[in-house]
Each structure stands twice: as structure tokens, then as C-alpha cells.
C-alpha positions, -999 to 999 in steps of 0.1 A, spaced: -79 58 -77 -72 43 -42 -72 9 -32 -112 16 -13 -107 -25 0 -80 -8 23 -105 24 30 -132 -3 37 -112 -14 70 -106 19 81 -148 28 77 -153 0 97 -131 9 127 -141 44 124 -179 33 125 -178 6 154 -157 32 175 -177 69 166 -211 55 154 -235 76 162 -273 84 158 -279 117 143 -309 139 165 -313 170 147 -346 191 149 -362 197 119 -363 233 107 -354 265 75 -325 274 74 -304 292 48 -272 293 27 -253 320 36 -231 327 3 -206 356 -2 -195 361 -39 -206 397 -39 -185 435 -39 -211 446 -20 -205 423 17 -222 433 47 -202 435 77 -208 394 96 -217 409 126 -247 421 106 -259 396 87 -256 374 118 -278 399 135 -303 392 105 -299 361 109 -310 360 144 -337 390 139 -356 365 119 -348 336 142 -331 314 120 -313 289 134 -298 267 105 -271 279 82 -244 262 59 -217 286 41 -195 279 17 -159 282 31 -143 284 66 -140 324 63 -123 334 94 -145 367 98 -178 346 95 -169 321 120 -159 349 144 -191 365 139 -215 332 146 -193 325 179 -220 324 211 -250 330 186 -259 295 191 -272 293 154 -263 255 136 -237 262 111 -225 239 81 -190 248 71 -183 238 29 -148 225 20 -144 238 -19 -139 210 -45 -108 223 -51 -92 213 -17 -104 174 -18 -75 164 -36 -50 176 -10 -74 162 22 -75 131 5 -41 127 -1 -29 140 34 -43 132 71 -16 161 80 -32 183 56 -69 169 76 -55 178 111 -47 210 103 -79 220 82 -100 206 112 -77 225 136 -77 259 119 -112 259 108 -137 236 135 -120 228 167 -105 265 172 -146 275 170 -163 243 184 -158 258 220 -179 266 244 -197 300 238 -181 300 203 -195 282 172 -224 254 171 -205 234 138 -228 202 133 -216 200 98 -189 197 73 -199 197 35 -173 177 21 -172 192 -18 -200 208 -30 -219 189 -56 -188 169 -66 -205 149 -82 -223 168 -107 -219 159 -141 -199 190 -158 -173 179 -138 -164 147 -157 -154 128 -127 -122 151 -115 -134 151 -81 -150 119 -75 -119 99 -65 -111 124 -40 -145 123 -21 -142 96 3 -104 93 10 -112 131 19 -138 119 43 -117 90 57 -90 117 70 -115 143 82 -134 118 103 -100 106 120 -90 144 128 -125 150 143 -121 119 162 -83 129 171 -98 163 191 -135 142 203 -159 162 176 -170 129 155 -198 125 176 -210 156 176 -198 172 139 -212 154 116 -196 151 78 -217 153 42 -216 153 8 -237 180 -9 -252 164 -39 -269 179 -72 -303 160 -81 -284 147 -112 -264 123 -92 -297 98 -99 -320 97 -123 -355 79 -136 -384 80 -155 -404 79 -123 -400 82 -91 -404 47 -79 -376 36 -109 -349 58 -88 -312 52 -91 -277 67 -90 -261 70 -123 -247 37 -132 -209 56 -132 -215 69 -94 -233 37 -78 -205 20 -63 -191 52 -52 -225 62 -40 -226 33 -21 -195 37 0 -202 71 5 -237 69 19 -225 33 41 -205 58 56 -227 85 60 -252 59 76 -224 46 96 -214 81 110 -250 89 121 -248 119 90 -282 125 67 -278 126 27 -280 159 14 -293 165 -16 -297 202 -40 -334 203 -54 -343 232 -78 -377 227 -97 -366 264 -113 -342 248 -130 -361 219 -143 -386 248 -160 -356 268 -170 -346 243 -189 -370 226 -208 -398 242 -225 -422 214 -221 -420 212 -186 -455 224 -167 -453 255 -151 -474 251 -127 -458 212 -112 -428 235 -104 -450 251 -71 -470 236 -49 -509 244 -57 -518 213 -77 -509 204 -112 -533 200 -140 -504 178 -153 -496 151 -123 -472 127 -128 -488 90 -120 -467 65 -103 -485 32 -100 -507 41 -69 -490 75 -61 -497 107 -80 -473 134 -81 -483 171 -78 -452 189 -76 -417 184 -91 -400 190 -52 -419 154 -41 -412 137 -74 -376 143 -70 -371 137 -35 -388 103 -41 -367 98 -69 -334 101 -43 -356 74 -19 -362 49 -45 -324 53 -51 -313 49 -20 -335 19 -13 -318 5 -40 -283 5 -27 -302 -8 9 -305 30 27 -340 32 18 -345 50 54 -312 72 54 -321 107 65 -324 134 39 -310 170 47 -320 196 14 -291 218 12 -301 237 -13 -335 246 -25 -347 284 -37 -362 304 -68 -345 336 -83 -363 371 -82 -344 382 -117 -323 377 -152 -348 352 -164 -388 355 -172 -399 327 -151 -378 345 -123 -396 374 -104 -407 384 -70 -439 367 -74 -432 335 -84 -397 335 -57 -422 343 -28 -452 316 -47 -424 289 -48 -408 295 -8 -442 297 10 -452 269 -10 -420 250 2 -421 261 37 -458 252 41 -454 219 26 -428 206 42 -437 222 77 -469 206 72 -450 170 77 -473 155 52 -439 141 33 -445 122 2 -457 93 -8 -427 72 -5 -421 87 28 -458 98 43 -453 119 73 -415 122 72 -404 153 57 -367 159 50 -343 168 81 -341 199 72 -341 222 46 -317 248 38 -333 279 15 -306 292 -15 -297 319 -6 -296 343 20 -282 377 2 -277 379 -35 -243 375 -50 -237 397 -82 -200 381 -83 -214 346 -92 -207 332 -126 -237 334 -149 -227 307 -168 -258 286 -158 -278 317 -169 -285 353 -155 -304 347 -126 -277 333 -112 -272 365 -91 -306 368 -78 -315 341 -58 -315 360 -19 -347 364 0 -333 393 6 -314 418 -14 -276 422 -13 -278 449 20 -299 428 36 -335 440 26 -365 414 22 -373 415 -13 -408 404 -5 -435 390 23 -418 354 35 -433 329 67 -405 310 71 -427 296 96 -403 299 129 -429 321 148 -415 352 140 -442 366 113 -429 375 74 -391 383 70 -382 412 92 -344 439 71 -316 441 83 -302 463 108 -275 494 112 -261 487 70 -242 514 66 -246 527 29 -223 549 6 -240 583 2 -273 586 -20 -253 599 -46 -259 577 -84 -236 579 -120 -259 582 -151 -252 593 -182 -249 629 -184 -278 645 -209 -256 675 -224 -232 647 -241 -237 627 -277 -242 591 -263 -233 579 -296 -201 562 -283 -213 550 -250 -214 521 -261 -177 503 -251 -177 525 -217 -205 505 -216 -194 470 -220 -161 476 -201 -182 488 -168 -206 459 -173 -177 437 -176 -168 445 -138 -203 453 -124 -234 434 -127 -255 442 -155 -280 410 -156 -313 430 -154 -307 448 -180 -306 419 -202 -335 399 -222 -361 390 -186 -343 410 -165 -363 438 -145 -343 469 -159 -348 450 -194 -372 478 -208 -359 508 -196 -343 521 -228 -310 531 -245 -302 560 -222 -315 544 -194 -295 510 -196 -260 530 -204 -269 549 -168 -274 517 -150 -242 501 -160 -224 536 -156 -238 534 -118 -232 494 -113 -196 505 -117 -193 535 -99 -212 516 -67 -183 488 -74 -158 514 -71 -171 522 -40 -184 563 -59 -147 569 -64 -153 602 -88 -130 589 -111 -150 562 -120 -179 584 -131 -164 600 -158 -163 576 -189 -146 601 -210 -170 629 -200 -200 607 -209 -210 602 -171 -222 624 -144 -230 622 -107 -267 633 -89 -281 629 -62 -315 624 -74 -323 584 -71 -324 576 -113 -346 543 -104 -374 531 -131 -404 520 -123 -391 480 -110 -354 487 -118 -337 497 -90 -305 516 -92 -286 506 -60 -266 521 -36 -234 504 -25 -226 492 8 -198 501 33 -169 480 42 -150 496 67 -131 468 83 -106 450 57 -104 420 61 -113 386 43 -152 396 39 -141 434 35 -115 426 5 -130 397 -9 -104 390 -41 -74 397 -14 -87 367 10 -93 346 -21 -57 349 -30 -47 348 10 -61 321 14 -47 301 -16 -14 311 -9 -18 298 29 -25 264 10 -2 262 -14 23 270 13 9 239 38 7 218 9 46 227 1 55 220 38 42 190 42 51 171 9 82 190 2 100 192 34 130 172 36 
């Protein structure tokens, strides 16, 4: 743990010199996430992005290819720093310098990238992390703020701190506060947020919350009334969105930032993998959302102020994401993995419901399913070993493919694989058990897909290959700097 009196001196140097107001217009935007084998091309999705006339997004990493892609598109982009790299920044304002060089002030030029953010961490403060990232948050900050100010961006790029709802906690609304373990920290953090001119961003998902617990009422989750309110002294509660943003004001006034600005960063319902998840309920919960907060009715503890802004989760699904948390974990895109609206959304910025993507280029209409002339008897392990690789979560118990039979299930994960493979031949055969047509095997709901191109190789083309690029390139600064003689 640092000495934080010593940090305190710097914060206030930092503050009297770069403080700034923060004027951001409110608006949706989305998170833009790329954990998938099936990546469209950036130039695409930015194109997507702009077909629909969103103007907000936050991604999770400073991927090279992405950033090239949203140069001169004017659209507001948050850039994440992974937990994993806070220990390093926090340790090393060389280490700072360099990540700001490499990754904002190499974009921040004029016709390239509109960067108004840096996520420091991403929800590293949730609690199945144990602490490990929390001493590195600020002292991270600290360094980042003095390289932005070393190349004039601090009044302009703003840094945050992504936070999960469970970073406070209450009974009610009104009885708000950060968990006893995080309210110093919280407290530093947010005095320099407020100091900086940067909002408090916070990760709401009333999915979850239902998920969850059993006893939670369905219907408080969206935003048509509740026939079970929650009652707060004089305020009633109709949804779980405005109870627990109110819950994140009462904690905040409670460390004195009672009027801090509040940015959601992430906020979304899955379409699959669990019951509660499906296409009606995703598009129910979003409109509701949108509607609501575009309304600017805010909540009871804030009337008439909505939050900031509100960043949707996600974009594109992401069939590479752990599903630890549970199956839908894959499924939470407006749109589908190529860039297809999965169903009618206003995001209410004029442009009408969600308009597909353009000019994907797709893999033939070619599918692997199991072949009929064999004894399936030991599909079985072929099975497991492709699902393994590929994603199978709809197959599984509330998943949309979850009724479509023996036979049907072992040509699903047979296909998931050979799409992954991008149709290599080889990777139909499964020991004679698989076979390749061309006549589209979908079922009723359960979609058999098609893969997607990904003719340039690069970082969003190779996807493992940049991961381990990448953390080589690090490991190699990091070596450098503390190693050198």
C-alpha cells in the first residue's frame, strides 16, 4: 500500500493546475467488446456504428486496429485499461508516458480519434477480486493524469473508474453507502474524479439482480410499474435501475459528492443461455431504459437529472467470453455477432429502430451436421471436444437451441466448430460422424450460423495472436524500464 498522504499533495497540485468542469451531452451509447472468433472487420462495425448514429462508445482495450478505424469519425470513444496493467502504471510514471503515448496522444489528433475517456480498471473493485487491484487504482490514476497533462490532454480526456453496483450497498435507497472496506479508498478516488471535472461511472444490471435471486419481482426489473414498489420514506420505487442509481447517490452524498455526475457504463439484458433472457424481454428492458432516461424524469433523489450518459452492454455478442457468471454471458449484443439487429430498438437519436450492418462478408452457406447414414452412438466426446472450442450455450438448459433434440444438438456443436475453423473440411469429419450441406439445418428459433470473414490479420483478425502480442510488448517495457542497468 502507498503512503496516499504523499498522493494527497500531488491530487492537489494536479487539481488546482488541470481542474476542469466536465460538459458532456447527454446521450446512448454502447460498449463495443471484442472476445469473439467471429470479429467483423473495424472499419465495419464503425460504419454501424455511424449507420445508426451512435455517437458514444467505450471498448475495452487500446486495440490498435479499432482506434485506426474510429480516426475522423468523430464518435466519443472511452478507451479501458485491463486490471491486469494497474499494477505496472501505478508503480511507473515511465510506464504512464508511454501507455498515454502509444495508445491516446498518437490518436487524439486532429481528424483522428475523439478519446474523452480513459477507464482506469474495469470494475476493480468488485468483490471476487479480494482487494488485488484496489491498491493499484489511484497511484495508477496519479501517473496517468500527469502524462496527459505532460502532452496538454487533462483538460480535455477525462480519467474513470468503472465501478460494479456492489461497490455500495443498502437496504434502501436513501441508507446508501460504499462498503465499509472501500470507503476511504472511495473517497480519494471520487475527490479526484470531482477534482478533475470526470463523472462516476457506475455498471447497473437489474438482469442480474433477477438472475440471482428467486424472490426478486420480475416485473421491478423493467420499467412498466411494479405491483411490488419498494417504499422509501416519501419516495416509491418502481423499478430496480432507479433504486440502485439512488442507492449510488445516497452513497455519494455520504462521503460529500452528493452532486458528482453519474456516467452508466454498462447497463443491457441478454437475448439467450438463461430463461429470463430472450429477445422479448432484451428489447422490453432497452426501450424501457432508453425511454426512461431520455425522458429526463431522473429519480427521486435526483428529479429531472438523468445520468450523463448511458452506455448500452453490448454492441456485438462475444461467444469467447467466460461463462462463469452463467450462459448468457455470450448474448448480451443488440445485435448479433455479424452485425445483425436481433430485434426492433429506438435508441432514440432520430434515426428510427436499429438499422444491420453493412458489406459483412460471410464464409459460404455451407453448414456441418451430423451425417444421417452413421450410428451416432459415439457422438458423444466429438461432441464435447467441439463444444469445448466453439460456443454451445443455446443448447444448454434456457438456451434457444435447448429443445431441438439429440441429433439436432450434436449437429449444432459439429457446425459451432467447423464455423470456428473457419469450414476447414477437415474439421467436419469427427471420425466420419459429420458431414457438410448446403441446405441451412436451422430449427425453428435456433439459428445455425454462418461464420464471418477475416481477411486482414491483424490484432482484430487473429485475436489470441494480439493477446499474446500484446503481452509480450509489456512484459518487454516492463523489463526495460525496471531492469535496465
Amino acid at each position: 500500500m502507498k503512503d496516499f498522504d504523499g498522493v494527497g499533495h500531488v491530487l492537489l497540485s494536479i487539481s488546482i493546475v488541470l481542474g476542469s468542469i466536465l460538459v458532456v451531452e447527454s446521450g446512448i451509447g454502447v460498449n463495443w467488446g471484442t472476445l469473439s472468433s467471429h470479429r467483423l472487420s473495424p472499419s465495419v462495425v464503425v460504419d454501424l456504428l455511424k449507420e445508426n448514429k451512435i455517437g458514444k462508445v467505450k471498448i475495452f482495450d487500446a486495440d490498435p486496429n479499432v482506434l485506426r478505424a474510429l480516426m475522423g469519425s468523430g464518435i466519443e470513444v472511452m478507451i479501458g485499461i485491463p486490471n491486469e496493467m494497474l499494477g505496472t502504471l501505478s508503480s511507473s510514471p515511465a510506464v504512464a508516458d508511454l501507455w498515454v503515448s502509444q495508445n491516446v496522444s498518437r490518436y487524439a489528433v486532429k481528424g483522428g480519434v475523439n478519446i474523452r475517456y480513459i477507464a482506469v480498471g474495469n470494475e476493480p473493485f468488485l468483490s471476487n477480486y479480494q482487494g488485488q487491484f484496489q491498491s493499484f487504482v489511484l497511484p495508477a490514476m496519479v501517473n496517468l493524469q500527469q502524462s496527459l497533462a505532460k502532452v496538454n490532454l487533462a483538460g480535455y480526456v477525462k480519467l474513470v473508474v468503472p465501478c460494479n453496483a456492489d461497490a455500495y450497498e443498502a437496504s434502501l435507497p436513501s441508507q446508501g453507502s460504499f462498503r465499509p472496506e472501500l470507503t476511504q479508498i472511495m473517497t480519494q478516488i471520487v475527490s479526484f474524479l470531482n477534482s478533475n471535472g470526470s463523472p462516476f461511472i457506475v455498471n447497473i444490471y437489474p438482469f442480474l439482480s433477477l438472475y440471482q435471486s428467486s424472490d426478486f419481482p420480475q416485473d421491478y426489473a423493467f420499467f412498466d410499474g411494479s405491483t411490488h414498489p419498494v417504499v422509501d420514506g416519501s419516495n416509491i420505487y418502481y423499478n430496480a435501475f432507479d433504486g440502485n442509481f439512488d442507492t449510488l447517490v445516497a452513497a455519494l452524498n455520504k462521503i460529500g459528492y452528493g452532486q458528482m455526475p453519474i456516467v452508466i457504463g454498462e447497463v443491457g439484458w441478454p437475448t439467450d443461455g438463461a430463461f429470463s433472457a430472450n429477445l422479448s424481454a432484451a428489447r422490453a428492458f432497452n426501450q424501457g431504459l432508453i425511454n426512461h432516461v431520455l425522458s429526463n424524469k431522473g429519480t427521486p433523489l435526483r428529479p429531472g437529472v438523468p445520468p450523463l450518459d448511458i452506455y448500452l452492454f453490448s454492441l456485438l455478442d462475444e461467444e469467447q467470453k467466460s461463462i462463469l457468471p452463467g450462459n448468457f454471458e455470450r448474448h448480451w449484443g443488440i445485435f448479433s455477432f455479424d452485425g445483425q439487429a436481433k430485434y426492433p430498438l429506438n435508441l432514440g437519436l432520430g434515426n428510427g429502430i436499429l438499422k444491420n450492418a453493412k458489406d459483412v462478408e460471410y464464409l459460404p452457406s455451407r453448414w456441418c451436421v451430423a451425417n444421417p447414414s452413421q450410428d451416432l452412438g459415439s457422438a458423444s466426446n466429438h461432441m464435447k471436444l467441439a463444444c469445448s472450442m466453439a460456443d454451445c450455450t443455446t443448447l444448454l438448459y434456457g438456451g434457444s437451441c435447448n429443445a431441438i433434440g439429440e441429433k439436432g444438438n450434436i449437429s449444432y456443436a459439429f457446425n459451432s466448430y467447423y464455423q470456428l475453423q473457419k469450414q476447414d473440411a477437415r474439421s467436419c469429419d469427427f471420425d466420419g460422424l459429420g458431414m457438410v450441406t448446403f441446405l441451412d439445418p436451422s430449427i425453428g428459433d435456433c439459428h445455425f450460423l454462418v461464420g464471418v470473414t477475416d481477411n486482414n490479420c491483424s490484432c482484430v483478425g487473429c485475436g489470441i495472436l494480439c493477446g499474446l502480442w500484446i503481452m509480450t510488448l509489456w512484459v518487454v517495457i516492463y523489463l526495460r524500464i525496471f531492469e535496465s542497468p
